[in-house]
PAKOLLO-651983 format. One record per residue (C-alpha): residue number from 1; residue in three letters; x, y, z. Coordinates in steps of 0.02 Angstrom, whole numbers. Last residue first. Layout:
% residues N
DONU | NUM | Ala | X | Y | Z
...
This chain:
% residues 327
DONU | 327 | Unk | -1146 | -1830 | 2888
DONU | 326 | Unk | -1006 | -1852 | 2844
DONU | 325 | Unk | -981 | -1681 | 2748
DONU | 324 | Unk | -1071 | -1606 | 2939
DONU | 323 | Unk | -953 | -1684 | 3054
DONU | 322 | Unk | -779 | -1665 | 2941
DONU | 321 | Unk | -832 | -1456 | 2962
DONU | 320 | Unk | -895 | -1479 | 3152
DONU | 319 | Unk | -704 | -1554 | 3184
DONU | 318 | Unk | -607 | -1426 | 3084
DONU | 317 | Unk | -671 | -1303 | 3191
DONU | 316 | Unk | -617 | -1364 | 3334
DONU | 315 | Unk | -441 | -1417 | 3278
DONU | 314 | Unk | -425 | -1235 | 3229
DONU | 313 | Unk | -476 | -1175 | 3390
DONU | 312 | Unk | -374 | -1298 | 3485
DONU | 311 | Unk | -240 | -1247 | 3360
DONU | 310 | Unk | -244 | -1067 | 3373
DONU | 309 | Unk | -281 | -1061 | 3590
DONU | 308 | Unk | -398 | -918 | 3627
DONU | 307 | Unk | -336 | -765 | 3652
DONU | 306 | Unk | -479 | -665 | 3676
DONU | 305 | Unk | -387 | -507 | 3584
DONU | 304 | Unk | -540 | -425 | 3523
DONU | 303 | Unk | -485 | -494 | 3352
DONU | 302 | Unk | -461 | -678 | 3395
DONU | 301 | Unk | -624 | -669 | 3490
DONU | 300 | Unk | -714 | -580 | 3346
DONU | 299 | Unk | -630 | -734 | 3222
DONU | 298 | Unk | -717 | -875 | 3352
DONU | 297 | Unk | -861 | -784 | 3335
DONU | 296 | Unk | -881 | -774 | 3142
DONU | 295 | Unk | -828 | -965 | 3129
DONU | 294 | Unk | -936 | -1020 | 3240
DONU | 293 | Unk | -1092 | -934 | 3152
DONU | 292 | Unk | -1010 | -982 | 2980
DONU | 291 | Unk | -1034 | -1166 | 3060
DONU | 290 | Unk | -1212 | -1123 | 3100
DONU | 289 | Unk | -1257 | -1041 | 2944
DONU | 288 | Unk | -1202 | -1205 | 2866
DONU | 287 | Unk | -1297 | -1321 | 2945
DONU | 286 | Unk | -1455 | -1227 | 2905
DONU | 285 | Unk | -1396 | -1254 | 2718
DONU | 284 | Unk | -1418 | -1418 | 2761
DONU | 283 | Unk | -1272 | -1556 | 2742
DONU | 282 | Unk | -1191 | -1680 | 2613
DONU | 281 | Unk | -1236 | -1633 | 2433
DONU | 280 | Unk | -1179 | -1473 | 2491
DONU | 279 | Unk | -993 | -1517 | 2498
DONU | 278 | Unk | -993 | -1618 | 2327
DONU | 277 | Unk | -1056 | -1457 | 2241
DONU | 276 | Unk | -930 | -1340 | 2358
DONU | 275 | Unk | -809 | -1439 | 2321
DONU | 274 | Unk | -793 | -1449 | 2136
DONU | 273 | Unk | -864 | -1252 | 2130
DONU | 272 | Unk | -710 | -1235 | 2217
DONU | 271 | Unk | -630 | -1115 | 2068
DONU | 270 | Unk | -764 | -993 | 2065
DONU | 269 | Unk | -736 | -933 | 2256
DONU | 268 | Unk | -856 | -797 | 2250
DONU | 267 | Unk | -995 | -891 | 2225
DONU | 266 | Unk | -1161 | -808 | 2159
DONU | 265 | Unk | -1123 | -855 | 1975
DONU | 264 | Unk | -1155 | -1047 | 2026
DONU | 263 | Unk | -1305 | -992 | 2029
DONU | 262 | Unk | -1415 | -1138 | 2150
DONU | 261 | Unk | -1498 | -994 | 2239
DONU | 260 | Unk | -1497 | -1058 | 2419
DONU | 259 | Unk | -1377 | -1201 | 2417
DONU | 258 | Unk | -1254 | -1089 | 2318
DONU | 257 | Unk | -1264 | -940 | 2436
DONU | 256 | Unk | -1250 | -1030 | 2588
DONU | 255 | Unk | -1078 | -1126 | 2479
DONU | 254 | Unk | -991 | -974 | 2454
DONU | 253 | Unk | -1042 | -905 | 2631
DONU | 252 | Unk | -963 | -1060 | 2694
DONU | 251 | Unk | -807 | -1029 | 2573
DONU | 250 | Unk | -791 | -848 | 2629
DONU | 249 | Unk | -803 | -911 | 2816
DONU | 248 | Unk | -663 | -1023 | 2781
DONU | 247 | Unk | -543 | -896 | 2688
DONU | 246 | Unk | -579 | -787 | 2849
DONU | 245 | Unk | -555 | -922 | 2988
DONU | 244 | Unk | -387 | -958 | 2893
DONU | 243 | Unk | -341 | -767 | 2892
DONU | 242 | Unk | -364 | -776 | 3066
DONU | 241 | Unk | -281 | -920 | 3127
DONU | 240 | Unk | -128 | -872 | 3037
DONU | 239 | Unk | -34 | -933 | 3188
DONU | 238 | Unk | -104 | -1098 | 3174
DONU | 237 | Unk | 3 | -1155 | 3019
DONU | 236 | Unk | -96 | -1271 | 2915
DONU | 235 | Unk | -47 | -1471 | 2915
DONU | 234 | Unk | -85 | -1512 | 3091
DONU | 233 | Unk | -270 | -1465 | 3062
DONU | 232 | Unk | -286 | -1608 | 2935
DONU | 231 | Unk | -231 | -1732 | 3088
DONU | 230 | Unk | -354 | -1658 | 3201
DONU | 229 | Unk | -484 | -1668 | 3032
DONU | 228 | Unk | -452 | -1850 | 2974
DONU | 227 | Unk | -493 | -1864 | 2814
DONU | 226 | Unk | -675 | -1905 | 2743
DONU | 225 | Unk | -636 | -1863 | 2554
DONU | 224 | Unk | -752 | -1689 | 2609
DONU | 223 | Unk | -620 | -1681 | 2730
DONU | 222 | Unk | -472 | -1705 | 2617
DONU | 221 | Unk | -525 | -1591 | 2480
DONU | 220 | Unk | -569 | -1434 | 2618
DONU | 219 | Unk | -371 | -1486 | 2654
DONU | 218 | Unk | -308 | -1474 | 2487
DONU | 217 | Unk | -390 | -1332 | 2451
DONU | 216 | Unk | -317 | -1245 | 2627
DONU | 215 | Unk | -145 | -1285 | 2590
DONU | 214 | Unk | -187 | -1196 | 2428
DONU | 213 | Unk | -253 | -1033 | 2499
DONU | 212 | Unk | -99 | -1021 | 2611
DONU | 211 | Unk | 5 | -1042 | 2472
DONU | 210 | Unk | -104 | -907 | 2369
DONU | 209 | Unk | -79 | -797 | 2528
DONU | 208 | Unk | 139 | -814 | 2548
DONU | 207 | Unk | 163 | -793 | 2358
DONU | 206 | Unk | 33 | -633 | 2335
DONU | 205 | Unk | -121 | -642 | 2242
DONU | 204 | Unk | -219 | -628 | 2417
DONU | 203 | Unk | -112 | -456 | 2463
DONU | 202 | Unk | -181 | -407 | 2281
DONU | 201 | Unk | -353 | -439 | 2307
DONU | 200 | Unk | -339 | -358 | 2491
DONU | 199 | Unk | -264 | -190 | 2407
DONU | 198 | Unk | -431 | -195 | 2287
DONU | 197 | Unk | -567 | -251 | 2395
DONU | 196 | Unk | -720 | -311 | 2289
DONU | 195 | Unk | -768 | -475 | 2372
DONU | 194 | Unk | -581 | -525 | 2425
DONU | 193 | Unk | -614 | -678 | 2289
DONU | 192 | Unk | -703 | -560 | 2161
DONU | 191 | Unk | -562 | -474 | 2156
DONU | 190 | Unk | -421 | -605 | 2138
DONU | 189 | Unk | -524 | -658 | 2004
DONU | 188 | Unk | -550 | -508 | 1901
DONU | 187 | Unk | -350 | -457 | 1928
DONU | 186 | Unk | -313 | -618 | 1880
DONU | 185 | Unk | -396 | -624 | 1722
DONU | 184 | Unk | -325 | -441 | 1682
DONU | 183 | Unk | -146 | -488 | 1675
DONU | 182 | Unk | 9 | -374 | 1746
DONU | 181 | Unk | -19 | -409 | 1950
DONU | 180 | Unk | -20 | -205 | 1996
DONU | 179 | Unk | -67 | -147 | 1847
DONU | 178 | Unk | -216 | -261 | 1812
DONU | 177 | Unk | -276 | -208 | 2006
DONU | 176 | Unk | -285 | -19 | 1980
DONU | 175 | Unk | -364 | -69 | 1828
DONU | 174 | Unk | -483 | -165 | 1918
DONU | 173 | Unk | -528 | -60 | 2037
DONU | 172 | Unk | -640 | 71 | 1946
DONU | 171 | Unk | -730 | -37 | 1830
DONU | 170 | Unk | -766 | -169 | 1974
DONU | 169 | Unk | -833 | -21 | 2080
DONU | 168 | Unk | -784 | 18 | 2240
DONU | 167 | Unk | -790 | -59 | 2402
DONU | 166 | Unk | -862 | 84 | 2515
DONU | 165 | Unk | -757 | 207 | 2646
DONU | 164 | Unk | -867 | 265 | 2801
DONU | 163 | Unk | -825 | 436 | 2849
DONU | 162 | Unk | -850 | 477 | 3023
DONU | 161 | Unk | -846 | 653 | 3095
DONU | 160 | Unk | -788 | 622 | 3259
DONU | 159 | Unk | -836 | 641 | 3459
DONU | 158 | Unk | -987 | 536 | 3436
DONU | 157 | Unk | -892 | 404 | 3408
DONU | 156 | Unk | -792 | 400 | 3543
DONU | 155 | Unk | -941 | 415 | 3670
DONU | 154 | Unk | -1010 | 280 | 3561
DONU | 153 | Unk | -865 | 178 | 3609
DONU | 152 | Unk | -761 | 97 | 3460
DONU | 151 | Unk | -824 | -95 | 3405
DONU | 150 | Unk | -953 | -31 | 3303
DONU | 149 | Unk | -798 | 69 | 3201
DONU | 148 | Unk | -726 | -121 | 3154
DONU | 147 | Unk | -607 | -88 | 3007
DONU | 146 | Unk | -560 | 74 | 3085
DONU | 145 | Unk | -411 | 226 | 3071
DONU | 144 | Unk | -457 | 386 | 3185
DONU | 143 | Unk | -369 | 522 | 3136
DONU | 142 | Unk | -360 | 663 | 3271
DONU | 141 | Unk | -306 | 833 | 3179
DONU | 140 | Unk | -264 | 990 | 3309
DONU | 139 | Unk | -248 | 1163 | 3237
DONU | 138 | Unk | -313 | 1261 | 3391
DONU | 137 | Unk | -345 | 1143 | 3572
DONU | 136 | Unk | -401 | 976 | 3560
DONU | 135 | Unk | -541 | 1011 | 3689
DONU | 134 | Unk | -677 | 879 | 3685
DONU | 133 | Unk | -558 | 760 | 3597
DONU | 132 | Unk | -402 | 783 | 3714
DONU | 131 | Unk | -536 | 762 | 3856
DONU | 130 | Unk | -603 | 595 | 3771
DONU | 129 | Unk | -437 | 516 | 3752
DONU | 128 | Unk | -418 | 428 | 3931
DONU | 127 | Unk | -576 | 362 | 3903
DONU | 126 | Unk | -540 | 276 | 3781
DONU | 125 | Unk | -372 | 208 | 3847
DONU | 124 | Unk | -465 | 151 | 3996
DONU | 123 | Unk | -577 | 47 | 3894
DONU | 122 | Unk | -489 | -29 | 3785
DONU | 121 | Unk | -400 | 56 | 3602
DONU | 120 | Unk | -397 | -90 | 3477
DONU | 119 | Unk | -543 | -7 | 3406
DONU | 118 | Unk | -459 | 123 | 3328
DONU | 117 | Unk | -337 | 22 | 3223
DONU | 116 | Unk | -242 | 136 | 3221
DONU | 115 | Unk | -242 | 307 | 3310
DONU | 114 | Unk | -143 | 451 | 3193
DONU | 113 | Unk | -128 | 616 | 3292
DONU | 112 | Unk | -83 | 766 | 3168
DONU | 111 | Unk | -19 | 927 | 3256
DONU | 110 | Unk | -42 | 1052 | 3132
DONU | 109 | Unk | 78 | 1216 | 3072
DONU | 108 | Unk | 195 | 1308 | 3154
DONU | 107 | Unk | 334 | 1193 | 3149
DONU | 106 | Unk | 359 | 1135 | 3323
DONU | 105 | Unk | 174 | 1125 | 3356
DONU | 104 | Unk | 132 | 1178 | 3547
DONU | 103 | Unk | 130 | 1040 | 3654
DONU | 102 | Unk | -31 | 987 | 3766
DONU | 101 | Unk | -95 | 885 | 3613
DONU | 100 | Unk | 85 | 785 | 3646
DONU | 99 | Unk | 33 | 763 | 3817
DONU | 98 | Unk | -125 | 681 | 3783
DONU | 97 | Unk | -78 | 590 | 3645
DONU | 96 | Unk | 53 | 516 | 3766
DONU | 95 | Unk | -69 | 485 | 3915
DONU | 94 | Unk | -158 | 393 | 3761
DONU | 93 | Unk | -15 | 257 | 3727
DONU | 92 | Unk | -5 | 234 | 3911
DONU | 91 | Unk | -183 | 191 | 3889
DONU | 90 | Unk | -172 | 14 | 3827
DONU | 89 | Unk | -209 | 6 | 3633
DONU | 88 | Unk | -242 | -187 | 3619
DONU | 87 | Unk | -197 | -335 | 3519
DONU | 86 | Unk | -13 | -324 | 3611
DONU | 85 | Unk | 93 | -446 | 3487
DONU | 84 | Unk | 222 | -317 | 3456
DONU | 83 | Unk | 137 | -141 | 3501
DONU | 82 | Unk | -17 | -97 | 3428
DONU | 81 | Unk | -50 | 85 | 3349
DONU | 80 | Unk | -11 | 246 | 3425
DONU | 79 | Unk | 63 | 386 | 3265
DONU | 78 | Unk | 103 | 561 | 3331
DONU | 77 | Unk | 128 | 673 | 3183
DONU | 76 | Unk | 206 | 853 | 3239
DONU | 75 | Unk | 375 | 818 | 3261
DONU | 74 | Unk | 394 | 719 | 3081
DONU | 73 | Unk | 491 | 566 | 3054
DONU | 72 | Unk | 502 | 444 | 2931
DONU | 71 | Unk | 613 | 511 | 2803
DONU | 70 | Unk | 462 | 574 | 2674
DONU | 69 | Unk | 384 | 634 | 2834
DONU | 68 | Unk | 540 | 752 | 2846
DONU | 67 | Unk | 554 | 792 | 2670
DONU | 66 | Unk | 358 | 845 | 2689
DONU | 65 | Unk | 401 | 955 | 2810
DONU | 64 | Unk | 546 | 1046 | 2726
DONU | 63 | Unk | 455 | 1057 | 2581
DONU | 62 | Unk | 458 | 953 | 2416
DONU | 61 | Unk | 322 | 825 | 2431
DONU | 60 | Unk | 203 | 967 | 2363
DONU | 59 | Unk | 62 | 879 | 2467
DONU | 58 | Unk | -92 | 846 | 2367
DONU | 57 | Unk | -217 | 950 | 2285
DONU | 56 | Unk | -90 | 1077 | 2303
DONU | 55 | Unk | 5 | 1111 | 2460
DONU | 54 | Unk | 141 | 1206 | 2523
DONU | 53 | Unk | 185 | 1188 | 2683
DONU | 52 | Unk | 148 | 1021 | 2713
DONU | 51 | Unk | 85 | 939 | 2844
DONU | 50 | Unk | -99 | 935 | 2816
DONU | 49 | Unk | -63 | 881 | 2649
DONU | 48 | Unk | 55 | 724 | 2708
DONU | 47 | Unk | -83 | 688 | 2842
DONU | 46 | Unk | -224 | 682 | 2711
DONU | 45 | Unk | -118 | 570 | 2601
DONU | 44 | Unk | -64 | 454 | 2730
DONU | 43 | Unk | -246 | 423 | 2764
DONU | 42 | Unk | -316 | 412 | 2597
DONU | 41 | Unk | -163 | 287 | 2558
DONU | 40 | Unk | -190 | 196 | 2719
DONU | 39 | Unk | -385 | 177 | 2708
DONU | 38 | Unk | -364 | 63 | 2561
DONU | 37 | Unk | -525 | -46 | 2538
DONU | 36 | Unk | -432 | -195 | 2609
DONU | 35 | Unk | -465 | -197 | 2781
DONU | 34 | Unk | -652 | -166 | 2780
DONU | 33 | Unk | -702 | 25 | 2809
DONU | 32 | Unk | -678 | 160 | 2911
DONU | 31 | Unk | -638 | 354 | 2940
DONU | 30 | Unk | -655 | 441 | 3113
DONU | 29 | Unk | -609 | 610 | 3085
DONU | 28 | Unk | -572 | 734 | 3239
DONU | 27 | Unk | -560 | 920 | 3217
DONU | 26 | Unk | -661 | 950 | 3091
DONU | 25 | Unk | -618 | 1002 | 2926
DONU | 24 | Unk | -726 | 1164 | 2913
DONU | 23 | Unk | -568 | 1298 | 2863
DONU | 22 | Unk | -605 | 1294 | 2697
DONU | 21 | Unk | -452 | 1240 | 2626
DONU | 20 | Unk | -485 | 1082 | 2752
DONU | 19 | Unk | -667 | 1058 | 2718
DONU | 18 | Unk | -631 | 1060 | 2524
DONU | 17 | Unk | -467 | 956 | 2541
DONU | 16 | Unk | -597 | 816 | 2625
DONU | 15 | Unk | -726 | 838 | 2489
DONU | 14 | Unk | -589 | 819 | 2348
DONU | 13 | Unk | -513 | 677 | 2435
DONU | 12 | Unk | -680 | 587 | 2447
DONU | 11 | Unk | -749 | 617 | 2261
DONU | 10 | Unk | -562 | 548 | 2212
DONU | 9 | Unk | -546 | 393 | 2308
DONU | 8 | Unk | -579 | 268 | 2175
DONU | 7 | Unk | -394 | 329 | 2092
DONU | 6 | Unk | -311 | 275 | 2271
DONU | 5 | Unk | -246 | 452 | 2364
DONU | 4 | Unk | -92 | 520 | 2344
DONU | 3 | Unk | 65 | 546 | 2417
DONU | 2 | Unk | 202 | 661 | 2354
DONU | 1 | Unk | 365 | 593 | 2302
């Protein structure tokens, strides 16, 4: 089965086949956007087409090469991305890039090196890539996957052709969406709630996220009821630190934007309205920017691999949220 691009992706697939049929695909792309926006499927598109032997607008999905990507292996794809629980790219990973660029292609064709996420690449490992990305050598394709491309060295950077992937359109994502979950009300909700990003919308409307969601409900419910907020922390699972920092900054930037403009259309989140009206009547908006301002960093330190302690940070957090609805 041949890979293709998301149905919002079409004006950026036909550009990129254009450069490639042409001959002016660069050498390096660096393409980004927020997780969610579907970077994968353009991704493992463009590799699938650059592999194959016989393309169309997509890959044929027939040929030897594509049969072999189809099974999970191909000689001439190189995919680094993070090992177990590493949250960086160390540069081993890149010595093997390296070496691999030095290799002829066993099937005549490409070699396609896949780096993702990007910025999980440190220092040395960056480094370590910029000679294979000053001289790749003939028919060499570096993709360079990114949520956070600010976070990638400029000397990296400036190395690729970046494409920047937008949210798309309501009208074009949520049919995608409606056929993916089967009802149209969820599809607009779950939307709205991963502010416009399709393939996160339906990871949020899965069994696993809504529960998540839920445990969180009950405990935003509990604090602005004047619970306990160590004991309140207890109750969530502090390995999904993250995606609990990012439901909670989406509800602070719910309730910002409902102190400021008092439209309860601006929220995101239409099913806390409760909340977030009982919420505000007990702190500042300036309150809130600093709590979103806590929550922001502590999520960059999870991401940059800081390591910081889940529950203590969790616990933390919890704390300045219970101080500011008491207040």
């Amino acid at each position: 089965m041949a890979m293709t691009p998301l149905p919002w992706q079409h004006d950026r697939w036909r550009k990129l086949i254009e450069l490639q049929d042409s001959g002016r695909l660069p050498h390096a792309l660096l393409l980004s956007g927020p997780r969610g926006i579907g970077k994968q499927p353009l991704v493992e598109a463009l590799i699938a087409r650059t592999l194959c032997r016989a393309p169309g607008d997509v890959a044929c999905g027939e040929c030897h090469g594509c049969r072999m990507l189809g099974a999970g292996y191909h000689p001439d794809l190189l995919s680094v991305g993070l090992v177990e629980k590493s949250r960086q790219i160390r540069v081993d990973a890149i010595r093997k890039v390296n070496g691999f660029v030095a290799q002829t292609a066993q099937q005549g064709g490409y070699r396609v090196i896949r780096i993702e996420p990007a910025e999980a690449m440190n220092v040395a490992a960056s480094n370590a890539l910029l000679k294979s990305l000053e001289e790749p050598g003939e028919r060499t394709l570096f993709i360079l996957v990114s949520d956070t491309p600010s976070r990638l060295l400029p000397t990296i950077r400036s190395r690729c052709q970046h494409w920047n992937l937008v949210a798309p359109r309501p009208e074009e994502a949520e049919p995608w969406l409606r056929d993916r979950l089967g009802d149209g009300g969820e599809a607009r909700f779950w939307l709205r709630v991963a502010g416009g990003l399709p393939l996160l919308a339906e990871e949020l409307a899965g069994a696993d996220a809504r529960q998540l969601r839920q445990d969180m409900r009950e405990l935003f419910d509990a604090l602005v009821r004047g619970g306990e907020p160590v004991g309140e922390a207890a109750r969530l699972d502090a390995q999904s630190l993250d995606r609990i920092l990012w439901y909670g900054i989406g509800w602070l930037e719910d309730l910002i934007r409902l102190g400021l403009s008092g439209d309860p259309q601006q929220v995101r989140n239409s099913d806390l309205l409760p909340l977030y009206r009982q919420a505000a009547k007990n702190a500042r908006v300036r309150d809130w920017f600093r709590l979103l301002d806590y929550a922001r960093e502590q999520r960059r330190l999870v991401a940059a691999g800081g390591n910081p302690n889940p529950q203590l940070v969790l616990e933390a957090w919890l704390v300045r949220w219970s101080a500011l609805l008491r207040s």
